[in-house]
N, C-alpha and C positions, 0 to 999 in steps of 0.2 A: 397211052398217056405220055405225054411229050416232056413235062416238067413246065416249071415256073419259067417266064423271060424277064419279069419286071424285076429290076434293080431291088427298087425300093420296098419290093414287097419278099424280095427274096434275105434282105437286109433283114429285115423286121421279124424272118418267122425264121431263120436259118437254125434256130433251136440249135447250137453243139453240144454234142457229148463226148465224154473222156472213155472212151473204150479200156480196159482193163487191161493188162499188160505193160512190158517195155519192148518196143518196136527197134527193128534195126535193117540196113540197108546193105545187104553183099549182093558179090558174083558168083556165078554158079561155076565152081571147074567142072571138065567135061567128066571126071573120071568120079562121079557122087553121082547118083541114081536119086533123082528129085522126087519126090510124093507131094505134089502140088498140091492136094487135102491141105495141107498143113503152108501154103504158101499166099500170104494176104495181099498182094501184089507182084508181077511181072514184066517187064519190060526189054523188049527186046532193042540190044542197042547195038552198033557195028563190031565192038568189042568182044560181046557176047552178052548174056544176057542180065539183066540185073532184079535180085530179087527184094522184096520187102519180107521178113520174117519173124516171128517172137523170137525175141531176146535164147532164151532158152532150144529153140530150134535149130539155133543158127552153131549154140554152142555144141548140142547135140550131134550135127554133119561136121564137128571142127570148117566151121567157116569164120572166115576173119570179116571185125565189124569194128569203124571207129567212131560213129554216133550211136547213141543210145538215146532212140526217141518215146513218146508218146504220142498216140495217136486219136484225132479229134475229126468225128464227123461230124459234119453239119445236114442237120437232118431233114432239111427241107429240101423238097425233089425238086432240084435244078436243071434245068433245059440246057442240053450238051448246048446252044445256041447263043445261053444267056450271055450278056456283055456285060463285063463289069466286076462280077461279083469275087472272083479271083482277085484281081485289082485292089479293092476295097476292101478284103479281111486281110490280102499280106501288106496294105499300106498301113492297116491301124498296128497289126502286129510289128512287121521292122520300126514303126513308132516308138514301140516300146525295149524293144531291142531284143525280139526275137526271129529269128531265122524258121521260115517253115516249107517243108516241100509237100507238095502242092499233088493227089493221084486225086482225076475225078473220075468215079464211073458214072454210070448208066442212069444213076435214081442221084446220087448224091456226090458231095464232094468232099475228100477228106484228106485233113490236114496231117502232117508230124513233125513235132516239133521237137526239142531237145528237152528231154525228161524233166530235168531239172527246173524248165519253165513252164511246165504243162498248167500251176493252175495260176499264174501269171498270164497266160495265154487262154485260159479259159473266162479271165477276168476282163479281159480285153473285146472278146469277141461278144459275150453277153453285153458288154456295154458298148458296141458296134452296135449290135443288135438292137437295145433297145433305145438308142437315142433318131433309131429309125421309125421306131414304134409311137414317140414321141417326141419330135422333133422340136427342140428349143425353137421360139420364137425369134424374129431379128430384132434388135434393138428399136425401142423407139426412135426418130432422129428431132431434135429442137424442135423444126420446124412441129413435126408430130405433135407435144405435148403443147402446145398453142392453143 
């Protein structure tokens, strides 16, 4: 099963949900013994490597963090392929004046955002959502109502 490609249908059904937690984003020094069980994202970058971790995790290994996010998936299986859809949930969000980084995997794509705007941001993306589901009509023009 490959995922959705259609914009507008990925728009419409992208269902998000606020996953439980406070998310946060370090580096792994080399001299901490990682138990990746416990790691919700990894990324390998020239620097070294960078992880996504619970809040509490991160304090657990003393690792240093200076966002403290929330994190939202969108729950509709997106096709690694689809165009757009990245585009379109962080242009409604920077709209509003939130900053989100952006991990998609395999089935879904999922957002983090700064805690403190998690349901500002969930407010957002449900009405992304469903003005795709229902899309306002365009105005009549003069000539129309004739």
């Amino acid at each position: 099963m490959s995922g959705e490609k259609n914009l507008d249908t990925l728009l419409a059904t992208m269902r998000p949900i606020l996953q439980p937690g406070d998310y946060v984003f370090c580096t792994e020094p080399a001299q901490i013994a990682i138990d990746f069980n416990q790691v919700v994202a990894l990324i390998q970058e020239p620097e070294g490597r960078s992880l996504v971790l619970l809040q509490h995790t991160a304090d657990q290994w003393g690792l240093s963090y200076s966002f403290i996010a929330a994190w939202i998936t969108l729950t509709v299986h997106s096709s690694l392929e689809a165009v757009g859809l990245t585009a379109a949930f962080s242009h409604a969000l920077a709209n509003a004046g939130i900053s989100c980084n952006v991990v998609a995997g395999y089935y879904h794509d999922h957002i983090f955002v700064d805690k403190k705007q998690a349901e500002l941001a969930m407010h957002v993306l449900r009405q992304l959502s469903e003005s795709r589901r229902h899309p306002t009509p365009p105005p009549m023009s003069a000539t129309q109502n004739n």
